[in-house]
C-alpha atoms as one frame of an Amber mdcrd trajectory, in Angstrom:
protein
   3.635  25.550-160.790   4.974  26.526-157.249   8.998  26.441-157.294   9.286
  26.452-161.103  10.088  30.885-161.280  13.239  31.347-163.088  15.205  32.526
-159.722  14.515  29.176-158.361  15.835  27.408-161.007  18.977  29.687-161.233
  19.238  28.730-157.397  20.013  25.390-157.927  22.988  25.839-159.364  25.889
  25.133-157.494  28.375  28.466-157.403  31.660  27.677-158.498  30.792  24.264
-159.218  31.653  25.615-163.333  35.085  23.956-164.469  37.088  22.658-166.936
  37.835  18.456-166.166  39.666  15.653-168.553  38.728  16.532-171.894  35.746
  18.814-171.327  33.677  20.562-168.757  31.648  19.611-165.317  28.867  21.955
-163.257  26.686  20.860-160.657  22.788  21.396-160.130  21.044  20.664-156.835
  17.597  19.895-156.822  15.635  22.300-154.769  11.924  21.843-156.447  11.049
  18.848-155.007  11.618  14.562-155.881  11.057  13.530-159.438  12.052  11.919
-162.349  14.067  13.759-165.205  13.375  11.679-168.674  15.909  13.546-171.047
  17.914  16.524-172.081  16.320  18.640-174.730  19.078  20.776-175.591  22.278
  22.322-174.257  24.036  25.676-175.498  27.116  27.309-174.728  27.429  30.965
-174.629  24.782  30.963-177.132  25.981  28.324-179.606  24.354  24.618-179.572
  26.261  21.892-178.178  25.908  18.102-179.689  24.452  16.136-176.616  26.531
  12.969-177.449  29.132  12.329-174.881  27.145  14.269-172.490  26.924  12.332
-169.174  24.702  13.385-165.712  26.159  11.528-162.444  24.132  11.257-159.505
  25.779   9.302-156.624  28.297   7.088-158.244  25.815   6.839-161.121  27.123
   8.056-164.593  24.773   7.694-167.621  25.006   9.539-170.679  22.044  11.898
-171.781  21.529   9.792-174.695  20.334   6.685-172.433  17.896   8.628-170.270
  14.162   8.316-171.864  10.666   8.453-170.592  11.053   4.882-169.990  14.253
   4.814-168.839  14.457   8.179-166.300  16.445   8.826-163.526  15.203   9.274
-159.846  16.281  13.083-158.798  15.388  13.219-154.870  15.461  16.603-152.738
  18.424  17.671-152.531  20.265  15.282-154.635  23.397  16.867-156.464  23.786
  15.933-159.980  27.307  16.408-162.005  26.978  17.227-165.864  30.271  16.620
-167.589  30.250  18.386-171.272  32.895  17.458-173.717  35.330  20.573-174.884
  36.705  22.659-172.345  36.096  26.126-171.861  38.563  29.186-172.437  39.034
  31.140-168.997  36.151  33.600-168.163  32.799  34.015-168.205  30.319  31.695
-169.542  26.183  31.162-169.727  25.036  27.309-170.270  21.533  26.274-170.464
  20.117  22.717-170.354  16.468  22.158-171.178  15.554  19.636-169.331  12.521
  16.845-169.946  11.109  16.695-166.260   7.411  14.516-166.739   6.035  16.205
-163.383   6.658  19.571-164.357   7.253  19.735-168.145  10.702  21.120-169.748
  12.397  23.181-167.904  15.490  25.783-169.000  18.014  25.151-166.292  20.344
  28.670-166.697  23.763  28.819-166.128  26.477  31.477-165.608  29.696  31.256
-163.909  33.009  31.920-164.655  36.146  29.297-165.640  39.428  30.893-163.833
């Protein structure tokens, strides 16, 4: 599908937006496909290594909800250009890092959302 390549996807990740918060991590993604509804997160790994979804949240707006609570009957409106925050527990050491969410998006199928930035 149009807007799905890899290097649009790595695109809408927001630079710098990688750091450590509270008792865990945040990062930012900015929706650059197009409106839609995302109905779950598949997976999540850390440099490699899966990471336990629970106590994963996404906030859009002033909207937190963990990644637990969003379904395919209970999905969250993602407009164009909307900004969504994904807070990870466990922080991350200083350096270099590569996340990747697969994400449950019903208009376009999963999608691997990749990840690499650096903690300072």
């Amino acid at each position: 599908m149009y807007g799905t390549s890899p290097q649009m996807l790595k695109r809408m990740y927001v630079k710098d937006s990688l750091k450590n918060e509270g008792e865990g991590f945040v990062f930012q993604i900015k929706n650059m496909i197009e409106s839609g509804s995302l109905s779950g997160v598949a997976r999540l790994t850390v440099d490699g290594e899966e990471r336990e979804l629970e106590g994963v949240t996404l906030q859009l707006g002033e909207k937190v909800r963990p990644v637990s609570q969003i379904t395919w009957s209970s999905s969250i409106y993602v407009g164009y250009g909307s900004t969504l925050t994904v807070y990870v527990p466990g922080s991350l050491e200083p350096g270099e890092h590569t996340i990747n969410m697969l994400l449950k998006v019903p208009e376009l199928g999963q999608l691997s959302m990749p990840v690499v930035d650096t903690v300072s």
